[in-house]
C-alpha positions as semicolon CSV with decimal commas, in nm:
position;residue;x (nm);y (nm);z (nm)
1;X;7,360;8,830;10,868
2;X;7,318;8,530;10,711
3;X;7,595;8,207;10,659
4;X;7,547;8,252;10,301
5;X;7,707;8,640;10,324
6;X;7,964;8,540;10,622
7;X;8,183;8,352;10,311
8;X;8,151;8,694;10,098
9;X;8,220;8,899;10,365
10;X;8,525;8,749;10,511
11;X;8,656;8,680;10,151
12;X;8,617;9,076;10,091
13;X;8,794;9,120;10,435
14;X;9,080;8,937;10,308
15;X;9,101;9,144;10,043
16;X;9,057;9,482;10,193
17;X;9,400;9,387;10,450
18;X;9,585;9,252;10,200
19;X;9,557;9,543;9,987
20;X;9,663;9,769;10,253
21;X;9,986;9,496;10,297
22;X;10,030;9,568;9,914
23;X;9,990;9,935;10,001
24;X;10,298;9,915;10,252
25;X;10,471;9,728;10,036
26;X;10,453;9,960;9,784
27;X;10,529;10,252;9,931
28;X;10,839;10,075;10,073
29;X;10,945;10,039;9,699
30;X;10,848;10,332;9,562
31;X;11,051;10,524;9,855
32;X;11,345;10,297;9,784
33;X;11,356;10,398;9,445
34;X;11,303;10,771;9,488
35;X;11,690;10,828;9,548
36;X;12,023;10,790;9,399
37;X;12,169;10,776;9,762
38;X;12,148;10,400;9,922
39;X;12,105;10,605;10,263
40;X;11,821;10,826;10,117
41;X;11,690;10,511;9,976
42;X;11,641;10,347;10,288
43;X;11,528;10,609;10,484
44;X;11,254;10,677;10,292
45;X;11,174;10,301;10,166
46;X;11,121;10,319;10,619
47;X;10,937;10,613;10,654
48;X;10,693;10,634;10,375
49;X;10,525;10,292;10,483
50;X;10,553;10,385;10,859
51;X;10,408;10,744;10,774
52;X;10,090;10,555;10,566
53;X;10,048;10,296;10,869
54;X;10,101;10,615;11,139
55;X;9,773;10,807;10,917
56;X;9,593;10,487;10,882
57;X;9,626;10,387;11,259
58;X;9,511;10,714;11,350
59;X;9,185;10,821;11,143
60;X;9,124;10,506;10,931
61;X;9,168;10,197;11,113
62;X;8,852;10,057;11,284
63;X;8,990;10,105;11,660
64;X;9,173;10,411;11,547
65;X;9,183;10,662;11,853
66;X;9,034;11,003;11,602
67;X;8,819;10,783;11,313
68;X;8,732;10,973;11,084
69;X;8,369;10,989;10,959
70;X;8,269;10,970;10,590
71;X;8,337;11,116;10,332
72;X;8,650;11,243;10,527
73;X;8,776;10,880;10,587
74;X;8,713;10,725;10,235
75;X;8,859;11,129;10,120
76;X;9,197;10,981;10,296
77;X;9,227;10,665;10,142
78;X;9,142;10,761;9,782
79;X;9,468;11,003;9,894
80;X;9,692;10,758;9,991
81;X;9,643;10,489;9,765
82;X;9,582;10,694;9,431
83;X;9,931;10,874;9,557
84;X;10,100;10,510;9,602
85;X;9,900;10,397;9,234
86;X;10,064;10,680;9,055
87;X;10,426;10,619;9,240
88;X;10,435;10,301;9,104
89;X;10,313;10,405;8,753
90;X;10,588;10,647;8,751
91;X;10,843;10,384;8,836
92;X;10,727;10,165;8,572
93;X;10,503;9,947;8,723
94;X;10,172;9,986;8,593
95;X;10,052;9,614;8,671
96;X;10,110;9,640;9,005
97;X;9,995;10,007;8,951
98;X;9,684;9,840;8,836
99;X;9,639;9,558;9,118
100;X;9,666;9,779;9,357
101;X;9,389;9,979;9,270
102;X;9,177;9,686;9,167
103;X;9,271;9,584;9,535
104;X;9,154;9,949;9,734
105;X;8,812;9,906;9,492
106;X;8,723;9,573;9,625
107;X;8,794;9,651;9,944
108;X;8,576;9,961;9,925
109;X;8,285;9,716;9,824
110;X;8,390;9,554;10,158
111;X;8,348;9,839;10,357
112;X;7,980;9,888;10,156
113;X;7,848;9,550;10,277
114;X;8,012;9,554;10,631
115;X;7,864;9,922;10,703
């Protein structure tokens, strides 16, 4: 690898984690928002993120203890993410609907390059 690709690389990087922040994030809101009931609310504004982070810890994280292979890994994150896009269309949000999947699609180039 070249300098002139480190730059690229580690920009892409950047991108790739911070839309899998926005990814918590979102699922935080959109499980906030799925009840009437402030208790319901909050228990599933908790466990949606820590459900996505619990799957992506496991099979999609680098160090994850069962990685999955492709296509069964990139299968998993089109499923999480295109799940968390439509949430937030539903609720309104189709900006950050947007973002978010502009986000996961750079980040995919990311994981292109670095493979």
């Amino acid at each position: 690898m070249t300098q002139e690709q480190t730059p690229s690389i580690g920009l892409l990087a950047g991108v790739r984690f911070l839309s899998e922040l926005v990814l918590l994030a979102a699922l935080a809101f959109i499980g906030a928002a799925m009840f009437d009931s402030l208790l319901l609310s909050i228990v599933a504004g908790i466990a949606l993120p820590l459900a996505a982070a619990a799957i992506w810890g496991t099979f999609i994280a680098p160090r994850a203890p069962r990685h999955l292979g492709e296509p069964a890994r990139t299968i998993v994150e089109v499923l999480i993410f295109g799940v968390t896009v439509v949430g937030l269309l539903v609720y309104g949000y189709l900006v950050f609907g947007i973002v978010l999947a502009v986000l996961f699609a750079v980040g995919k180039v990311y994981d292109r390059r670095a493979a």
